[in-house]
C-alpha positions in Angstrom: 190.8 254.2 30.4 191.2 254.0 34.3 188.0 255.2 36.3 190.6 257.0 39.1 192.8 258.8 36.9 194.3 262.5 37.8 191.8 264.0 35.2 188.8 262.1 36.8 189.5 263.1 40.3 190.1 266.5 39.4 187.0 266.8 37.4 184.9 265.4 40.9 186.6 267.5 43.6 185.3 270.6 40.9 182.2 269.2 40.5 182.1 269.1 44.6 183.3 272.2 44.9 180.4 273.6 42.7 177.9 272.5 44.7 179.9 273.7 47.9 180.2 277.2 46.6 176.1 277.1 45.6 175.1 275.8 49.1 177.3 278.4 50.9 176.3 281.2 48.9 172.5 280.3 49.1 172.7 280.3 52.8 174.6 283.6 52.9 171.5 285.0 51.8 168.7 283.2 52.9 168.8 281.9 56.8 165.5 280.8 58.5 163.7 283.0 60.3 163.6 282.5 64.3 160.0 281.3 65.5 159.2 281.7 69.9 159.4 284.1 72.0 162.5 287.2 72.8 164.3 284.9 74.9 165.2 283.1 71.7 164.9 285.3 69.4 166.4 289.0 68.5 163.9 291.3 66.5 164.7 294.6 64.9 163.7 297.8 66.6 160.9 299.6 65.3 162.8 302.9 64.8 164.0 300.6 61.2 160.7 301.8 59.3 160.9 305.3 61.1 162.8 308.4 59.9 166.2 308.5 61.8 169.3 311.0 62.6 172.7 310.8 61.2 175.4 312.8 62.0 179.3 312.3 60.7 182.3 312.8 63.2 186.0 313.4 62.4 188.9 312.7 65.5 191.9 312.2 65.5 191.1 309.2 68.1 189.7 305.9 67.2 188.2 305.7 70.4 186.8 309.1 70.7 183.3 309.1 73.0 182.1 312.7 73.1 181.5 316.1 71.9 184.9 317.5 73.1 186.9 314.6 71.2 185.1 315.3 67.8 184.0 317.9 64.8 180.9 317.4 63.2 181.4 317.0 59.8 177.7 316.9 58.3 174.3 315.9 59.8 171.0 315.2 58.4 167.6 314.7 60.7 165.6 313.3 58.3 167.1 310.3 57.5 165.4 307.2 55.9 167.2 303.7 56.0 165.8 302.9 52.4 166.9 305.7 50.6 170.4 306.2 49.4 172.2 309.2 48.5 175.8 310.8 47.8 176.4 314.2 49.6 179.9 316.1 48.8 181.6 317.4 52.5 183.9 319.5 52.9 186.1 318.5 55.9 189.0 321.0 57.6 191.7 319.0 59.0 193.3 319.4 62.2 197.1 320.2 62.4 197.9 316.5 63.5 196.8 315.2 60.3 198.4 317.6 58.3 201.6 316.8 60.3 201.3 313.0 58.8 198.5 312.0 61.2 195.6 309.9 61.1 192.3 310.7 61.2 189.0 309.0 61.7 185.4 309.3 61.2 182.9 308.0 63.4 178.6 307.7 62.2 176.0 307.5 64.4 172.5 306.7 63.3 170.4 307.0 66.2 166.2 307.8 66.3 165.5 311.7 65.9 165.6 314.1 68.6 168.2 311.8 70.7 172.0 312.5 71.4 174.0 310.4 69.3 176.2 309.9 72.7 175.7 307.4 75.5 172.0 306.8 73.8 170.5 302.9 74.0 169.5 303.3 70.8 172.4 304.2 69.1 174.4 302.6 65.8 177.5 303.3 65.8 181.1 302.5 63.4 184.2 304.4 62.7 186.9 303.9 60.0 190.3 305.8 59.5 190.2 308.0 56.6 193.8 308.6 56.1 196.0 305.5 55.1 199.5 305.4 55.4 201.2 304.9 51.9 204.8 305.7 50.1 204.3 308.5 47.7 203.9 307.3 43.8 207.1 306.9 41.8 208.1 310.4 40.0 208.5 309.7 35.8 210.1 311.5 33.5 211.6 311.8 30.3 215.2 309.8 30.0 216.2 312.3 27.2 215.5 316.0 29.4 217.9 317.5 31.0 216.0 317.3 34.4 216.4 314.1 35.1 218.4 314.4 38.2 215.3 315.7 39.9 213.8 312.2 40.4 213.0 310.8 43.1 211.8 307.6 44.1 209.1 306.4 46.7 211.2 303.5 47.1 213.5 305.4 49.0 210.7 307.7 50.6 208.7 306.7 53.6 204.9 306.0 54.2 203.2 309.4 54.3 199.3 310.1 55.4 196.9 310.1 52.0 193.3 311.0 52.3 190.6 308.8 51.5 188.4 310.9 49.0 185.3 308.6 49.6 183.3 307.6 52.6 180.5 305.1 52.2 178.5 303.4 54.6 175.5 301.1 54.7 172.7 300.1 57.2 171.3 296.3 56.8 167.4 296.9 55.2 165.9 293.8 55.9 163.9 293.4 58.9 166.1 289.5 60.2 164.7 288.2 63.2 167.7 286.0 64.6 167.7 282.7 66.8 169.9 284.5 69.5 172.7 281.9 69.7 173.0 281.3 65.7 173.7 284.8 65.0 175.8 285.1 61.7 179.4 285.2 62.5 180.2 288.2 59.7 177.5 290.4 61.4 177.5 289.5 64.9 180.0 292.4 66.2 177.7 294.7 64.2 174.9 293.8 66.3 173.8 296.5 69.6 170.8 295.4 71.6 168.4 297.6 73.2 167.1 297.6 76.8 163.8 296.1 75.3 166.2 293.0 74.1 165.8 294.4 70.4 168.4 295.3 67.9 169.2 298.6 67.1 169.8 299.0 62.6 172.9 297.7 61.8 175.5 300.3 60.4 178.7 299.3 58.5 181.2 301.0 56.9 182.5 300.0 53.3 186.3 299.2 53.6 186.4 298.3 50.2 185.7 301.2 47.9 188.4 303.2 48.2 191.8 301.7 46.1 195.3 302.6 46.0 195.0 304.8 42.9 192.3 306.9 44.4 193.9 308.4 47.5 195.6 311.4 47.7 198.8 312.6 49.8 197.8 314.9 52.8 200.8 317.6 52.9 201.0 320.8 55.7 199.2 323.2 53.5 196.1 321.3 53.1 193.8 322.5 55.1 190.4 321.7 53.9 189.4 318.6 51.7 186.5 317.0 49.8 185.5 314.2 50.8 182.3 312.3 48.8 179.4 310.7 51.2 177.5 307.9 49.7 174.8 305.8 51.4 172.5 303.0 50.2 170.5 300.1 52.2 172.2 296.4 51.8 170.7 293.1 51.7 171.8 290.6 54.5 173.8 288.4 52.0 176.1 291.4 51.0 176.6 292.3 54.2 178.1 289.0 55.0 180.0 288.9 51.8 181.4 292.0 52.3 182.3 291.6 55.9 184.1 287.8 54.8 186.2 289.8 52.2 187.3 292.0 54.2 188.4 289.7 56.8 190.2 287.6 54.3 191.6 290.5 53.0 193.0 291.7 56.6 194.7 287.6 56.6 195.9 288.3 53.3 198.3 291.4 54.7 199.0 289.2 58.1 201.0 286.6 55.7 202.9 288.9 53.4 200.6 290.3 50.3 201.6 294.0 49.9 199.2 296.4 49.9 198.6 296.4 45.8 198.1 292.7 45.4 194.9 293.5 48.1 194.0 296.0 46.4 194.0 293.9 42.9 191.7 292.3 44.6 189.4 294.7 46.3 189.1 295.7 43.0 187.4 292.8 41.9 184.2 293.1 44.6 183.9 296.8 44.0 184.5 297.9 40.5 181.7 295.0 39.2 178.0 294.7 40.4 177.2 291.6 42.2 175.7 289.7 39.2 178.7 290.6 37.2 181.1 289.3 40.5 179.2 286.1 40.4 179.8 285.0 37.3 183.6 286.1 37.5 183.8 284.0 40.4 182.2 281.0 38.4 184.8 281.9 35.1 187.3 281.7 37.9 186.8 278.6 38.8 186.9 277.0 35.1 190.2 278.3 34.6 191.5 276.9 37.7 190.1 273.8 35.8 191.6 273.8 32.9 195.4 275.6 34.2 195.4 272.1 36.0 194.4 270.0 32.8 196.3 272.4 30.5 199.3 272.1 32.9 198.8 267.8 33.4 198.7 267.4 29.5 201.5 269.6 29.0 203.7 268.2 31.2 202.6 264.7 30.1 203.5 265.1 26.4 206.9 267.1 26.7 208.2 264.6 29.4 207.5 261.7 27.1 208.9 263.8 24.1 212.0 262.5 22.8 211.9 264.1 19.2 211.5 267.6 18.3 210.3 266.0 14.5 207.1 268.5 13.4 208.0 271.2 16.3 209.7 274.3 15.8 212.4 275.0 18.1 212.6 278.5 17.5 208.8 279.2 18.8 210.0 276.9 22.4 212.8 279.3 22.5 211.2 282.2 22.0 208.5 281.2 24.3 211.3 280.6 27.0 213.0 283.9 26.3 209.7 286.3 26.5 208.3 284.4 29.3 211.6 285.5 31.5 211.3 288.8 30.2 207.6 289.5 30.3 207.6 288.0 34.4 210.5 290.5 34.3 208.3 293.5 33.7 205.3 292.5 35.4 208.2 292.9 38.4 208.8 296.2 37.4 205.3 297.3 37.2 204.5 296.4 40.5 201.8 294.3 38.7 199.5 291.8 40.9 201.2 288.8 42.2 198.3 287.2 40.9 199.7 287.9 37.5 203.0 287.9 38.5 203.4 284.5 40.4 201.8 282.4 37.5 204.3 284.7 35.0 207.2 283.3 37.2 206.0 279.4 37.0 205.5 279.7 33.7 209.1 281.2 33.0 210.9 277.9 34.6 208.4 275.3 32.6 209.2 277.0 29.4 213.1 276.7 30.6 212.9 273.1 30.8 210.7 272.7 27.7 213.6 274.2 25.9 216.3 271.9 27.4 214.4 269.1 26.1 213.8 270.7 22.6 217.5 271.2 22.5 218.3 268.1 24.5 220.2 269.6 27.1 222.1 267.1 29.4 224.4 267.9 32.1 226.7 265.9 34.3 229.7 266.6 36.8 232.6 264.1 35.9 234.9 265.9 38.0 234.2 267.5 40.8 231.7 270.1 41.0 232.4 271.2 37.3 229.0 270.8 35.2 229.6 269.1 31.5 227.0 270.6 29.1 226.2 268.4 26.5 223.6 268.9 23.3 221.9 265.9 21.9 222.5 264.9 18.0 219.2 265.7 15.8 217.9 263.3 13.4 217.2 263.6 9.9 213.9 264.4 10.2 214.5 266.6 13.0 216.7 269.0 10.5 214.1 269.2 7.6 211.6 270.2 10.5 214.5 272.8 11.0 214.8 273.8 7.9 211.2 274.5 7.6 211.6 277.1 11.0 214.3 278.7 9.0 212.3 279.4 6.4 210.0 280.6 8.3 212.1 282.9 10.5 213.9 284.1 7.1 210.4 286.0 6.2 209.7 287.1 9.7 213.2 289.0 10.4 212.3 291.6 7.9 209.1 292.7 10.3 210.5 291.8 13.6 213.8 293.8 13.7 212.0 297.5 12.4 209.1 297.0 14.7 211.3 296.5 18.1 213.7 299.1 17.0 210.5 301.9 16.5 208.5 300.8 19.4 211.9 301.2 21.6 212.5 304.7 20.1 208.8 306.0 20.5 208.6 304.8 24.1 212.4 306.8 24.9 211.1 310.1 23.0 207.5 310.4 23.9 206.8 308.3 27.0 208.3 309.4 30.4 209.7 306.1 32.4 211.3 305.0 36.0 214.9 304.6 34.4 217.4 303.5 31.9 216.4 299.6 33.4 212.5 300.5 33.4 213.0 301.5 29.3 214.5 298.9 28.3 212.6 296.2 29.7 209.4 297.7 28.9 211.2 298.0 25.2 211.6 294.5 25.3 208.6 293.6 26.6 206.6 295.9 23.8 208.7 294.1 21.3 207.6 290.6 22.3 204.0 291.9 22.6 204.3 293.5 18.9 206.4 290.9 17.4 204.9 288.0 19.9 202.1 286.9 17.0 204.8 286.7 14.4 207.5 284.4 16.4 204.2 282.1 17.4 203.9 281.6 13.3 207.1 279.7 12.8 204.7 276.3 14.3 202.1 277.1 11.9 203.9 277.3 9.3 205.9 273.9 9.9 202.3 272.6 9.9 201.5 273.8 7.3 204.6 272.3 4.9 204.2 269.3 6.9 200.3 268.9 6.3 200.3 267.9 9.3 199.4 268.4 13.1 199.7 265.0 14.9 202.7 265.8 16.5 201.1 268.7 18.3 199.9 268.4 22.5 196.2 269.4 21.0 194.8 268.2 24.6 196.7 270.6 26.0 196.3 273.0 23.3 192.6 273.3 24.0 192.8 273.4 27.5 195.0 276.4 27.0 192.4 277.8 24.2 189.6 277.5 26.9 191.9 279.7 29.0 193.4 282.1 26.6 189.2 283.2 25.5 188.8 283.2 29.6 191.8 285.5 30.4 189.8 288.1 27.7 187.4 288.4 30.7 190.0 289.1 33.1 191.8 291.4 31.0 189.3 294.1 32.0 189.2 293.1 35.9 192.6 292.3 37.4 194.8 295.0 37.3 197.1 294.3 35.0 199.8 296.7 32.0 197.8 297.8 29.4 200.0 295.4 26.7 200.0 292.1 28.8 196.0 292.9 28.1 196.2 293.4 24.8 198.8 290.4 24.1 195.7 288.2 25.5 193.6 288.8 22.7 196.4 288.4 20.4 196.5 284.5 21.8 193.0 284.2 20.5 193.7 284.6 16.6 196.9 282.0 17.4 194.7 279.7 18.8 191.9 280.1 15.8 194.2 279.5 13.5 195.7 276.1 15.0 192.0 274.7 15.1 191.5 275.9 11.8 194.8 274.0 10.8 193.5 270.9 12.6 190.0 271.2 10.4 191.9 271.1 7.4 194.8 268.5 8.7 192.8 265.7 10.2 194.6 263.1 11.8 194.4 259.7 10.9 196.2 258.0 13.2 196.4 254.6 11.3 197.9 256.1 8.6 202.1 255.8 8.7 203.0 259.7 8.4 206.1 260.9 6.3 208.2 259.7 8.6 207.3 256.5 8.7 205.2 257.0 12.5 201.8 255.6 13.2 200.7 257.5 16.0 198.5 254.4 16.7 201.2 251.9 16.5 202.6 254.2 19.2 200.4 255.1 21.5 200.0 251.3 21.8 203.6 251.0 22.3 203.2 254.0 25.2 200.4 252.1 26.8 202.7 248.5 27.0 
């Protein structure tokens, strides 16, 4: 076996990349504390272990500097930095935001009996509350008479929703930083007193609210709730927080819409930190084994000349509900991170079927293509035969099981449209039916005895990935069927290992087509 093959260099750029992630993340936490004097280092202010003010603003101006420009929404005067709390407001909203305007709201945290205004000692942020959105799609039932009164958001434009939680944090730990290594993701946070001290750092979460929690803001809605929540935050959060955000912000700059960030917001504020840190680790093994999955894969259907021990049937019907599932993850507006790898997948399950069915095409005369289907061997057919059979049993579950899961969606399930009911039909159908059309393989196994003409390498990398993908079936935003059609992989996957147990390969032996995978590979290898 070569020592610099694809598998062994991928294997060492993750192994590097491990301890990359470990030594970043351990220094996002912990940095050294600054030893001299205040011209090179930047202490807190005392006022951090003292009780404070804090007092909540709304404007209709970001940049909004005094009383005149601002309502107080809520105030407290006996504020302490290390105790969180949720408070519910409710907040009137001028006429310009009813009129589909913004509005913002400003915190200042400042020590008690000061002015929050013009004051040395003052931490300050603002955030707009409102965010500029299209309305939701309308649904309804295809079968009411009604239906004419749909209207679609696609055709609508952005309209001010309200943000129905507001969430900020102040940093707890008492840093002392080297004055020229401040932190990057915290230095514009930073306000320093006349006494060359810090004043507590304030920030506002960005990340909490999501798509499906804000509500549209219309002319009659004068007053709304809005939910206050404070808690302290360690340094490292802060700085992880802050880089997210930022990334997300560069996400938007090169095209993401605004669902595929907030797919991903999703995934720092819906989980606690532990729970994030192992999802970012789970991520990072099926990056791993996509890439091995996808090498092997590639590897054994290139080299694949004979379909002899493969059903045909399962590559097509692979190939079919690939194009239709990416089809409806379209439809759904579902996360390009499920949508994108749906897509890929799609065209390499295309060409797997060309090369099942042995699909050639030239142009003999001009730009005319000439499709041409290879001749099948011998063994080729009884392989066929044996999908037959196997297809024979499965038609009398498949065809009632589509036809009721398409009538129960039209009656009792309000949709889109006519186009939105029937690929979702489709796609329920594949998700229903899916096991059953991946059985056709294992039962060829099972008349042949046999699984040595299977890709197991890349069988198991898939495996790996199919019990990995159950994680992320409950944290990326995804239809409710595409996550339960992951778990429905799993029992596939038990069952081909369970056929490998009690099929074991000899590859010395000549199988029943006269093949010794042995004599073979050696052939491969010359």
């Amino acid at each position: 076996m070569a020592l610099f093959n694809l598998t062994n260099l991928a294997l060492t750029l993750f192994a590097l990349y491990i301890m990359n992630s470990i030594y970043i993340l351990y220094h996002f936490f912990h940095i050294p504390d600054c030893t001299g004097g205040p011209t090179k280092c930047l202490s807190p202010h005392p006022t951090i272990d003292g009780l404070l003010e804090v007092s909540l603003y709304a404007s209709t101006k970001k940049g909004a500097k005094n009383s005149n420009d601002m309502d107080l929404m809520w105030k407290s005067d006996n504020f302490s930095i290390r105790e969180p709390f949720s408070k519910l407001v409710n907040v009137t909203l001028p006429r310009k935001t009813r009129n589909n305007g913004s509005l913002f709201v400003h915190v200042f945290v400042y020590p008690r009996g000061m002015t929050p205004y013009d004051s040395f000692f003052t931490s300050y942020d603002v955030i707009e509350q409102t965010q500029y959105a299209l309305p939701r799609d309308d649904t309804l039932h295809l079968l009411s008479s009604n239906s004419e009164k749909k209207v679609s958001a696609r055709n609508g434009k952005p309209i001010a929703h309200w943000r129905p939680k507001f969430s900020f944090y102040v940093l707890s730990e008492k840093v002392v930083f080297e004055r020229y290594a401040i932190p990057g993701e915290i230095y514009q946070f930073i306000r320093v007193t006349p006494n060359e001290e810090y004043n507590p750092v304030v920030y506002i979460d960005r990340l909490q609210v999501k798509y499906r929690h804000i509500q549209p803001i219309n002319k009659t809605t004068k007053e709304i709730p809005l939910t206050v929540e404070y808690s302290p935050i360690s340094l490292g959060k802060l700085r992880i927080w802050t880089s997210v955000q930022q990334s997300l912000a560069t996400m938007q700059v090169l095209g993401f819409s605004d669902k595929d960030v907030d797919d991903i917001r999703g995934l720092f504020t819906e989980i606690n930190m532990y729970l994030l840190g192992l999802t970012f680790a789970i991520s990072i093994f099926h990056l791993l084994f996509d890439f091995l999955a996808f090498k092997n894969d590639i590897n054994f259907w290139r080299k694949t000349n004979s379909m002899v021990g493969l059903s045909s049937r399962t590559v097509a019907w692979r190939c079919a509900s690939s194009a239709i599932i990416f089809l409806y993850l379209v439809d759904e507006k579902a996360s390009l991170l499920v949508t994108i790898p749906s897509g890929i997948g799609t065209l390499i399950e295309a060409w797997k079927l060309s090369k099942a069915v042995k699909l050639t095409i030239k142009f003999e005369s001009g730009y005319k293509p000439l499709i041409q289907f290879g001749e099948r061997s011998s063994q080729e057919k009884e392989t066929d035969s044996f999908d037959d059979e196997a297809l024979y049993y499965l038609k009398y579950l498949i065809y009632p099981l589509v036809l009721a899961s398409a009538v129960y969606s039209l009656i009792y399930q309000p949709q889109k449209s006519w186009y939105s009911w029937f690929i979702k039909s489709l796609v329920n159908g594949i998700y229903v039916v899916g096991f059953l059309f991946m059985l056709p393989q294992l039962f060829v196994n099972y008349r042949l005895k046999s699984v040595a003409h299977l890709p197991w390498k890349a069988l198991m990398y898939k495996a790996f990935n199919t019990f990995i993908d159950d994680v992320f079936a409950f944290i990326i935003t995804m239809p409710t069927s595409h996550r339960l059609a992951c778990f429905r992989d799993d029992v596939v996957f038990v069952i081909y290992i369970y056929q490998r147990w009690l099929y074991p390969v000899d590859k010395t032996r000549v199988n029943e087509y006269g093949i010794s995978y042995e004599d073979d590979e050696k052939q491969k290898k010359e």
